[in-house]
Steps between C-alpha positions, in 0.01 A plus 500: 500500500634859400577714786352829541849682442513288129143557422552914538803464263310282235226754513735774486704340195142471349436847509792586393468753183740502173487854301564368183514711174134425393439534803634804615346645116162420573492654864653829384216430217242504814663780693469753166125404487450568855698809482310587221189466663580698759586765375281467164146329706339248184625394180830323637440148608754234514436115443706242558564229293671163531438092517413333791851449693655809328520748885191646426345432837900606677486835299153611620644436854771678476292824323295480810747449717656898367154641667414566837333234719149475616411712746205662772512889581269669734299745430226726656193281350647180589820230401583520108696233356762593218585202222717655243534174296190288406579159360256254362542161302191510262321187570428246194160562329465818692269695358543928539261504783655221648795672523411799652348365817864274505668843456240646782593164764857654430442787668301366780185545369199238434212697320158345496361372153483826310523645128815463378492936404450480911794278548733656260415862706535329814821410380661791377374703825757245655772549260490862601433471878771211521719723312626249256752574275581181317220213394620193353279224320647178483423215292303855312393195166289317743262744436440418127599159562171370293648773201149613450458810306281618817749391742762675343304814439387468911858490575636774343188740536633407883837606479432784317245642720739367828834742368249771357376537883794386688810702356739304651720225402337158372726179428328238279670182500469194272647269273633674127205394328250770628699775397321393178131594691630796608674603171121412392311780677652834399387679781635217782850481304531913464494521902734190557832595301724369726585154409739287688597179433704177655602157313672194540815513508711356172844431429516503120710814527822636723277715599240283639734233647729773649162604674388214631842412648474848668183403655655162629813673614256765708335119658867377580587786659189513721542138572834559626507870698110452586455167553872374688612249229854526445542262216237446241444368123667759235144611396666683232672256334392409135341151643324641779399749293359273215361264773282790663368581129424180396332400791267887533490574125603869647199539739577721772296307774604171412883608554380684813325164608795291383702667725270517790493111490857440456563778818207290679693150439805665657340655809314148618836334470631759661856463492590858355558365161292579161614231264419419135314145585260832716399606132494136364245453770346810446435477112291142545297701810403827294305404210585747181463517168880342423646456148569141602361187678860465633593670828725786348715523805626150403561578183814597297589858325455336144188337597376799658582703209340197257153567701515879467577480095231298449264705688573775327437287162178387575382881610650579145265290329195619702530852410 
C-alpha cells in the first residue's frame, strides 16, 4: 500500500504542467482574446480547439488558475459572493435550456421550472452580481451533438445573445471539427476570432522530435529535482524517445499517464529507484492507442523506427 508521503508526490507529478510550444501559442492565443475583451467588451471570443488527450482540459486550468479565487465580501444588504471564473463541462445531449440551469447550479443557484427567456435573465443578473469575468463552456459540441439545423441554430442564437449581454471573456472548447459550425454562422464566428489550437505531438520533423524530447527532458528533470530519484531511464534518448511515441501516438495524456504509472510502480516498491522494467510495467497497465501490439519499451531502435515508418505509410494512404 502507498504511503501518504508517495501518494502526495504521485499526485503532485500528475499535476505537474509542461509549457510546450503549442502550448504556450495557444494560451498567449487565449490571453489576447481575453485582453481583447476587456478592453474591447463583444466581438473577441476565443475557442479552443484540440483532440481528446491533446491538454485541453490542463490549459483551461491553468487560464483559470491566472484569475482570482472565489470569494464572499460583506456588504451593507447582506454577504455577496465573488466567482471571477465560471467553468462548466456542457453535458451530452444538453439542450440550450438545459444548460443554463447547469450554468445557474454553478453559481449556487436552483431556479424553479421557468421559461428559458426567465432563466437566461436570471442568469446574466448573476454574471453581473458574481462579477464574473471569464465563462468557459466545455465539451461547447455537446450542444449540437444531434447536428440538427435547429440545434445548431439554438446554440449559437445562445452564445450570441450570452457575449452580446455579458461583455466579458467567453472560452468555447471542443474538438477541431466545430470550428466548422461556428465558421457556419457568420454572426457566432465574427465574435469568436480568437482561435487556439493544440495537437498531437509528431516527430516527422527536427522540429517536432526536438520538441517532444524537450517535453520529456522537462518530465526527467521533475522526476529527479521534484520527485528524489537520482538515477533514472535517459528519457531522451532516441529509444526512449521512439518507445514513448509508439506506444501514445503523440497524445499528451497518454504520455502524462505513462509516466504516472511507471512513477506509481516505483513508489509501491519503494526502494528509491525508477527503472525501465517501471515503464515496461506501465505500458501493459495504461491502455493507448500504440503503433504496435508489442510492448515498445522492449523493443529495439530499428524496430521502433520500423513501427513509426509504417504508421506514417498507412496515414499516407488515408489522406
Amino acid at each position: 500500500m502507498m504511503t501518504p508521503t508517495n501518494e502526495m508526490k504521485l499526485r503532485r507529478f500528475k499535476g505537474f504542467t509542461v509549457i510546450h510550444s503549442v502550448y504556450n501559442e495557444a494560451l498567449d492565443t487565449l490571453h489576447r482574446s481575453i485582453e481583447a475583451t476587456r478592453i474591447l467588451g463583444a466581438d473577441s471570443g476565443g475557442i479552443l480547439l484540440g483532440l481528446s488527450g491533446t491538454g485541453k482540459t490542463r490549459l483551461c486550468s491553468h487560464l483559470m488558475s491566472e484569475f482570482p479565487v472565489a470569494s464572499s465580501i460583506k456588504r451593507e444588504d447582506g454577504i455577496h459572493e465573488i466567482k471571477p471564473v465560471i467553468y462548466c463541462r456542457v453535458p451530452r445531449d444538453a439542450t440550450v435550456k438545459a444548460l443554463t440551469a447547469r450554468l445557474l447550479r454553478e453559481f449556487g443557484e436552483f431556479p424553479p421550472r421557468q421559461s428559458q427567456e426567465a432563466l437566461e435573465y436570471q442568469l446574466f443578473k448573476v454574471l453581473e452580481s458574481c462579477q464574473t469575468e471569464l465563462l468557459v463552456l466545455d465539451e461547447w459540441p455537446h450542444l449540437f451533438r444531434s447536428g440538427t439545423e435547429t440545434a445548431i441554430k439554438n446554440a449559437a442564437d445562445f452564445v450570441k445573445i450570452l457575449t452580446d449581454v455579458f461583455k466579458h471573456a467567453v472560452l468555447l472548447v471542443g474538438e477541431p471539427e466545430c470550428e466548422v459550425i461556428i465558421s457556419q454562422c457568420t454572426a457566432l464566428s465574427d465574435r469568436f476570432p480568437y482561435r487556439a489550437r493544440l495537437r498531437p505531438f509528431s516527430l516527422s520533423t527536427p522540429e517536432g522530435w526536438n520538441e517532444y524530447s524537450r517535453v520529456l527532458r522537462a518530465y526527467a528533470t521533475e522526476l529527479t529535482t521534484t520527485m528524489g530519484f537520482n538515477d533514472i531511464p535517459a528519457l531522451t534518448d532516441d529509444k526512449m524517445v521512439l518507445a514513448f511515441y509508439v506506444l501514445t501516438e503523440g497524445n499528451f495524456r497518454a504520455l502524462a499517464n505513462t509516466l504516472c504509472a511507471a512513477l506509481a510502480n516505483s513508489l509501491q516498491r519503494a526502494d528509491g529507484q525508477l527503472l525501465l522494467s517501471d515503464f515496461v510495467i506501465a505500458a501493459k497497465q495504461v491502455k493507448t492507442s500504440k503503433l504496435t501490439t508489442l510492448n515498445p519499451f522492449e523493443m529495439s531502435t530499428s524496430a521502433l523506427k520500423k513501427s513509426l515508418a509504417g504508421a506514417v505509410k498507412r496515414q499516407e494512404r488515408t489522406q
